[in-house]
C-alpha positions in Angstrom: 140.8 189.9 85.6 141.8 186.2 86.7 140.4 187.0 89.5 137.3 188.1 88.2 136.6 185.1 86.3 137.7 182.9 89.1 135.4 184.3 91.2 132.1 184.5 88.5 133.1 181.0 88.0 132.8 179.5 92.0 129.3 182.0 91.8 128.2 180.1 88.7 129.4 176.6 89.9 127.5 177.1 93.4 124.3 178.9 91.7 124.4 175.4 89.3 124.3 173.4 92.3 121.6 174.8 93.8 119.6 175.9 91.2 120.4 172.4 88.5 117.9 169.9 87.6 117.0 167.4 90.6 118.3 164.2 90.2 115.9 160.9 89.0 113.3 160.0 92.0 113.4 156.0 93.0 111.2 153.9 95.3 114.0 154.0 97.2 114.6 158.1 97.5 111.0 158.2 98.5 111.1 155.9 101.5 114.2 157.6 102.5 112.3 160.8 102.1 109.4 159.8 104.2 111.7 157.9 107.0 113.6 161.1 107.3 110.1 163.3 107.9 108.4 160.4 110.1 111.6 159.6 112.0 111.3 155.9 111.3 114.2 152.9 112.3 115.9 150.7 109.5 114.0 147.7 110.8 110.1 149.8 110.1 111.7 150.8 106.9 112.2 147.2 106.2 108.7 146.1 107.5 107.1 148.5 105.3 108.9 147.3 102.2 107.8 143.5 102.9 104.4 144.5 103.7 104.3 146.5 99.7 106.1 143.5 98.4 103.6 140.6 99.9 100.9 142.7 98.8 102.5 142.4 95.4 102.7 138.9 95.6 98.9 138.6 96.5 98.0 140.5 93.9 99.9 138.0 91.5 99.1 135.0 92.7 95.3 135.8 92.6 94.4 134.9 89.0 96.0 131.5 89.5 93.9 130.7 92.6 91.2 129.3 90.6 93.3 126.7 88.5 94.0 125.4 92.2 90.4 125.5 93.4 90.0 123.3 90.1 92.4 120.7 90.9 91.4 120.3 94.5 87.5 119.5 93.4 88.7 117.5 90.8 90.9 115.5 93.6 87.7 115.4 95.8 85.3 113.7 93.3 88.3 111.1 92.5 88.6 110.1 96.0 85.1 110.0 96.8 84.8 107.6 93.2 87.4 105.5 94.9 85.3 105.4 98.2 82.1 104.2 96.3 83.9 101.7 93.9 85.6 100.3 96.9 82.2 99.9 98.8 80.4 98.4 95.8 83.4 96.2 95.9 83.2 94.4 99.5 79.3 94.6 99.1 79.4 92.6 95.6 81.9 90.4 97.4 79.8 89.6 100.5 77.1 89.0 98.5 78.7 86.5 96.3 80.0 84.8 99.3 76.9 84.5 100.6 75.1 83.0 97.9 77.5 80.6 96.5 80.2 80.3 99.1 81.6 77.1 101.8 77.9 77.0 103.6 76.1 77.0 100.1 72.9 74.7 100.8 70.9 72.5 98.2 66.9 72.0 98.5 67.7 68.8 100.4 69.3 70.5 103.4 72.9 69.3 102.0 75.7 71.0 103.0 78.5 71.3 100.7 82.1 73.2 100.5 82.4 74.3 96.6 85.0 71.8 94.7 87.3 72.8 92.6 85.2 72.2 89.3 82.0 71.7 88.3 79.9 68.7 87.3 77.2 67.9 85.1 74.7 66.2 87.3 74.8 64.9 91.2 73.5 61.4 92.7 73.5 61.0 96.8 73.8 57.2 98.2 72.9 57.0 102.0 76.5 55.7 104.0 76.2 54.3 107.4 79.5 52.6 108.5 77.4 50.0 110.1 75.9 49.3 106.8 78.6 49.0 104.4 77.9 46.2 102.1 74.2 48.2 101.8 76.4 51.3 100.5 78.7 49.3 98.0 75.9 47.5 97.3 74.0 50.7 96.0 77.3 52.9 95.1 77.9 49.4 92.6 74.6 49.7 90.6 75.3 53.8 90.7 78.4 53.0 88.5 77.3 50.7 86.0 75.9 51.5 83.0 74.8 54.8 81.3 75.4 56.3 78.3 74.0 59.9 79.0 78.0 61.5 78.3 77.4 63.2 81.5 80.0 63.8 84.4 78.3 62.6 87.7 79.1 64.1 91.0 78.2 61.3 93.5 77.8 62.3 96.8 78.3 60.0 99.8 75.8 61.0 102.6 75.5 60.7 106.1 72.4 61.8 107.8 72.4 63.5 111.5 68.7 64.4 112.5 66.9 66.0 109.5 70.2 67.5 108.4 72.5 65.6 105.4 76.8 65.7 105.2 78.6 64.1 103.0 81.1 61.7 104.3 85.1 63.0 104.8 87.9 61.1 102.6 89.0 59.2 105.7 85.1 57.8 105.9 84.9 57.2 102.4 87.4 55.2 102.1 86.4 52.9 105.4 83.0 52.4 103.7 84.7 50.8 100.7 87.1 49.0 102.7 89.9 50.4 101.5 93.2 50.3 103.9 94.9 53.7 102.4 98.0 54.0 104.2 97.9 56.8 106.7 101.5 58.6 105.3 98.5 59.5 102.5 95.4 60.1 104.4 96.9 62.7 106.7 97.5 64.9 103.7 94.2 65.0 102.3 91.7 67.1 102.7 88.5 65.6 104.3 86.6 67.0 101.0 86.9 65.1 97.6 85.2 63.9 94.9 83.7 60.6 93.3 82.7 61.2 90.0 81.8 59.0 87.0 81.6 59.5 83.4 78.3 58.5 82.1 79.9 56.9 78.7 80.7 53.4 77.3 79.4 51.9 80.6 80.7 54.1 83.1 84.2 55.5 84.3 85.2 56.4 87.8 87.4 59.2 89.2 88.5 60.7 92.5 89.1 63.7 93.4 91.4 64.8 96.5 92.9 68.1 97.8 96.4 67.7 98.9 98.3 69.6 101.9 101.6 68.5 100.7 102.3 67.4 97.4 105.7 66.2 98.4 104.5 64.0 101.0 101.3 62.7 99.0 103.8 62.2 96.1 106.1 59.6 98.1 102.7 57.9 99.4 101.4 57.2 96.7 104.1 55.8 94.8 104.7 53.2 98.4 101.1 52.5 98.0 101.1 51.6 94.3 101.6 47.6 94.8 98.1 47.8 96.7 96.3 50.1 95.7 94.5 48.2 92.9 93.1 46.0 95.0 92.2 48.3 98.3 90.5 50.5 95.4 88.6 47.2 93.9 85.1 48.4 95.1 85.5 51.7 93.2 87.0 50.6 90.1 86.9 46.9 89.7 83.3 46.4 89.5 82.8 42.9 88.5 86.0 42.9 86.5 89.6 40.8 86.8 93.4 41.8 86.8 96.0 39.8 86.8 98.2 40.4 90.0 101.8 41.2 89.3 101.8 44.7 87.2 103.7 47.3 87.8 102.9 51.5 87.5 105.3 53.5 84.5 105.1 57.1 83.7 103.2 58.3 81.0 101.8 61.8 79.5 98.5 62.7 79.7 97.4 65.9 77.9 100.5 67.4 78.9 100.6 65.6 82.7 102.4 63.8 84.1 100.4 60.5 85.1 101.4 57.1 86.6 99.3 54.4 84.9 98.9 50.8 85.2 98.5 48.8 82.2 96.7 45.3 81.9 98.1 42.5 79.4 96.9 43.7 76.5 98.4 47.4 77.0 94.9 49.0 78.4 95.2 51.4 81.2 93.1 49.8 84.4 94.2 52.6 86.8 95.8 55.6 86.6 97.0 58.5 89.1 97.9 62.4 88.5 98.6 65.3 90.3 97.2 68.7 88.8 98.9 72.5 90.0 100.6 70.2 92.9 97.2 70.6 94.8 94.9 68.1 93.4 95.2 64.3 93.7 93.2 62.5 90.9 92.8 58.5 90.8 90.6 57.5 87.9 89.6 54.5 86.6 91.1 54.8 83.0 92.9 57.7 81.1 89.5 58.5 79.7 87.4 60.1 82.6 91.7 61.6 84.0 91.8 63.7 80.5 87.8 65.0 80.6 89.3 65.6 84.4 91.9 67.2 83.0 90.0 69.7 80.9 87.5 70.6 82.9 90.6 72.4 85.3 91.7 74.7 82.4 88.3 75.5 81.5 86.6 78.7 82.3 82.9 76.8 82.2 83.8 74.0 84.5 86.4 75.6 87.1 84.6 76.5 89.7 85.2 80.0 90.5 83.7 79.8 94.2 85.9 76.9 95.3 86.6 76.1 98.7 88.8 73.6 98.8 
């Protein structure tokens, strides 16, 4: 009997075996299934299973493609805005230059460099250094007079053929006979400007660009025992000073200014330096402070400057 059942059992157990319910099928089973029947390495199985899983990929990826194909154009057209706004750029710039820059031309075939600001109105004398007392003689009735509250630009000229130049600082100041020490004139530009305020009968200014502030600094305080006097065909026209005065400091809308007073407390010359680049001598602290404002203001600094 035990050996009856022991024996129906093993028959049972090895009919269950067989004849059971398969076990689950995987992606896995299958490959193995199909290697086994195509006779295929470890290293094809493997190929195969890259090849189904970069399809995969592929497949996911290609609904996002066109969000990339977006940002790409959109980076396109900004680049090529870039390229155009830079181009209008250098063009507007040339252009500018061209029109209004250092070779700018008036109707009288007068070459001027652009100065630092702008004046109201501009008067030429004729200079010829073997004419001088003909120039002071004219630049003298130029700066009397006139009650028009204008700021003059007045342009020293030389002529060369049927072409005009306005004189350098170095010439200017031979054909007023002025002996400006040379620790001063080598640190100035050869462009300036002699301007005049067309009010209570007429204050002068000049204007001077300055390589080295330092240097121009230190010059001009060595020069200051002479100066009124070498200057005395600019600013003393047809006036007197006693001899003997001193420069002291004083501020000048907000600037420092060196100023020397007469007698009776007036200012008969005066000297500044504005942004450490611009050397101003004026007659009085009248025509230094409409000097002054005309540098901090938008209408009368000249954008287009070239010196």
């Amino acid at each position: 009997m035990a050996t009856e059942d022991t024996i129906q059992t093993q028959t049972a157990g090895g009919a269950g075996s067989k004849g059971g319910v398969k076990g689950f099928r995987t992606f896995e089973t299958d490959i193995a299934d199909y290697a086994k029947g195509k006779n295929l390495s470890l290293v094809d199985i493997a190929a195969e299973e890259a090849k189904f899983r970069g399809a995969g990929f592929e497949m996911e990826d290609e609904a996002p493609s066109s969000g990339r194909k977006l940002v790409v154009i959109f980076m396109a057209v900004f680049v090529l805005l870039g390229v155009i706004g830079g181009g209008y750029f250098v063009f507007t710039k040339k252009f500018f230059n061209g029109k209004f820059g250092s070779s700018a031309k008036t109707a009288g075939g007068l070459h001027l460099s652009e100065p630092p600001i702008l004046a109201d109105d501009k008067v030429e004398i004729a200079a010829n250094e073997e004419r001088k007392e003909i120039f002071l003689k004219d630049l003298k009735s130029v700066l009397s007079g006139g009650e028009s509250g204008k700021l003059f630009s007045i342009l020293p000229v030389k002529y060369a053929g049927e072409n005009k130049k306005v004189v350098s600082a170095k010439e200017f100041f031979s054909l007023i006979k002025a002996n400006a020490p040379a620790e001063l004139t080598d640190y100035l530009n050869s462009n300036f400007m002699l301007l005049k305020l067309d009010a209570d009968g007429g204050h002068t200014a000049l204007v001077f660009r300055v390589s080295s502030y330092e240097y121009a600094f230190s010059a001009m305080m060595n020069w200051e025992s002479g100066i009124f006097w070498e200057l005395k065909n600019v600013f003393l026209v047809g006036q007197t000073f006693e001899a003997g005065r001193a420069f002291s400091d004083k501020f000048t809308q907000n600037h420092d200014t060196r100023v020397l007073l007469d007698g009776d407390g007036k200012t008969r010359l005066a000297y500044s330096f504005i942004n450490r680049k611009y050397l101003v001598i004026a007659e009085d602290e009248k025509i230094l402070a409409e000097i002054f404002s005309r540098f901090d203001s938008s209408r009368y600094a000249n954008p287009t400057a070239t010196w």
